[in-house]
C-alpha positions, 0 to 999 in steps of 0.5 A: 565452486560456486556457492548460490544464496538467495539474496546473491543478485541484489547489491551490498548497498540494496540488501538493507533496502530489502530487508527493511521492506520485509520488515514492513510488510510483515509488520502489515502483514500482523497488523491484517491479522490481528484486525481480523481476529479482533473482528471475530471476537468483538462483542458489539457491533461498534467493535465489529465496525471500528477494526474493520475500518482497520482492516480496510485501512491496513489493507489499503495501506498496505497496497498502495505502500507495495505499488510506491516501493514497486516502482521505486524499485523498477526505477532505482535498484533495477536501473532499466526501463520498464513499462511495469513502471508506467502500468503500475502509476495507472494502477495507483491511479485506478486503484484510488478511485476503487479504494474510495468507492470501496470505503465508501461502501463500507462506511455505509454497512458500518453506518447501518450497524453501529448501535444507536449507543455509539452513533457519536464516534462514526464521524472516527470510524469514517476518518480511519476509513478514507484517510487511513492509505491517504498518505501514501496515495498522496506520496505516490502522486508526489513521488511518482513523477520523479520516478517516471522522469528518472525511468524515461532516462533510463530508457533514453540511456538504454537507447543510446547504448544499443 
């Protein structure tokens, strides 16, 4: 008798690898949360403004780390070519340009309510908002070409194959 578990198609050596992405989407997934209610209990506009430059940058983070690991995972645990891969680096891409135009906007409400008392730590709340995803976006450019050569391999091994 065959037994089915929901971990039965993924490889040994690929469960640590899913759990690990688990583990950190879930600790994003809390990091979200408690911004929002922070958000619902602050008691000055300044706190109002400061976790939600967290949430923005959270969310970003969050959504741009889920585009990289994506793609790594179409190319390196599923070994087949995929055009999924190619779709998701103009996403990256599209969605940067939407991510700074939305930190933007937002830095801008918070320019508007913040009060005049802490005016001096705006200069904070705008880095946490456009350099919170920095690091990803950054990595995913750097990372992504590796990905693209290794998948145009896959494809080209797949042809051969056929």
């Amino acid at each position: 008798m065959k037994t089915n578990n929901f971990f039965g198609h993924v490889e040994k050596g690929n469960l640590a690898q899913v759990i690990l992405l688990l583990v950190i989407m879930g600790v994003m997934g809390l990091l979200i949360a408690s911004d929002i209610s922070n958000m619902q209990g602050a008691k000055t506009g300044y706190n109002y403004c400061r976790n939600l430059s967290y949430l923005v940058s959270n969310i970003g983070i969050c959504y741009f780390m889920c585009i990289v690991f994506m793609m790594a995972l179409l190319t390196y645990m599923k070994k087949q070519y995929s055009r999924w891969t190619i779709w998701l680096f103009y996403a990256l891409g599209v969605s940067s340009l939407i991510y700074f135009a939305v930190a933007g906007h937002v830095y801008e409400y918070m320019f508007h309510h913040v009060e005049s008392d802490y005016t001096e730590k705006l200069p904070s709340l705008a880095r946490t908002v456009f350099t919170g995803p920095a690091y990803w976006i950054i990595f995913g450019y750097f990372f992504i070409p590796k990905i693209l050569k290794d998948a145009r391999k896959l494809k080209e091994e797949q042809d051969l194959t056929i």
